[in-house]
C-alpha positions in Angstrom: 161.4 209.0 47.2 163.7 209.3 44.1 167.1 210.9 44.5 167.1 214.0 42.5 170.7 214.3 41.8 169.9 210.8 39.9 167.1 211.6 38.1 169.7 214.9 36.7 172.2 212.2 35.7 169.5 210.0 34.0 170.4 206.8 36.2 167.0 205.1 36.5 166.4 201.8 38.9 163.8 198.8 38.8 162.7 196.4 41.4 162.6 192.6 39.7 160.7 190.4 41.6 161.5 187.4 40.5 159.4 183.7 40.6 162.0 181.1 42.3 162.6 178.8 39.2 162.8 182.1 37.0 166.1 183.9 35.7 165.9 187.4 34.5 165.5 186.3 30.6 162.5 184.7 32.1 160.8 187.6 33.5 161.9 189.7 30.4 159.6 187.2 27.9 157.3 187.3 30.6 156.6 191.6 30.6 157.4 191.6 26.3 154.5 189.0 26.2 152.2 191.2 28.8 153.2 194.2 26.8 152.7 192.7 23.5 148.8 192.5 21.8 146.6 192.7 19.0 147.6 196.4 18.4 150.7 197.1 20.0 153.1 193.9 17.7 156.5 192.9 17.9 157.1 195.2 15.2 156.0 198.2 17.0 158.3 197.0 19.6 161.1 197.3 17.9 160.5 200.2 16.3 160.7 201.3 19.6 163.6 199.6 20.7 165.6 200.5 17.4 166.0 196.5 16.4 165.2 194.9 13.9 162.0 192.7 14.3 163.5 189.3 14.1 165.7 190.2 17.3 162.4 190.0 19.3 161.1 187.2 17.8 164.5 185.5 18.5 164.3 187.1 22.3 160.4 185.8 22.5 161.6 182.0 21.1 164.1 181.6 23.5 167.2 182.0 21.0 170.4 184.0 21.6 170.7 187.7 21.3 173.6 190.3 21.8 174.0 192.2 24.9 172.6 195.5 23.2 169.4 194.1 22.4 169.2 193.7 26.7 170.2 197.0 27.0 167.8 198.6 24.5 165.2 196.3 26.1 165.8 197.7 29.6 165.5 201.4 28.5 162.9 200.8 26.5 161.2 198.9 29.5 162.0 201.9 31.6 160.6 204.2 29.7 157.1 202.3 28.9 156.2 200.9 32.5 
């Protein structure tokens, strides 16, 4: 059962479950590409998100991003699971 006192504060938590060879970056790619199809696109994404589109594509490739693209990712994530 959620607390309510964090729900008032906005604090929200996820379980990761992660594989045993797989790091968090991994599992990231691995919901984006679940999330991502034929009509939902990278673009809608981040529109979403509030990035520009090649940040995703650069997330998706494997190439670096900045720490705010992570956090926009989670609260974007936590808001669309």
């Amino acid at each position: 059962m959620a607390n309510p006192e964090s729900n008032r504060r906005g604090i929200r938590s996820i379980l990761i479950d992660l594989k045993e060879d797989q790091n968090i970056r991994g599992w990231m790619v691995e919901k984006t590409n679940q999330i991502l199809s034929r009509r939902y696109k990278a673009i809608h994404m981040a529109e979403d998100m509030e990035v520009y589109p090649s940040k995703i594509h650069r997330f998706l490739k494997g190439e670096n991003v900045n720490n705010e693209f992570y956090d926009k990712w989670f609260e974007w994530y936590c808001k669309n699971r």
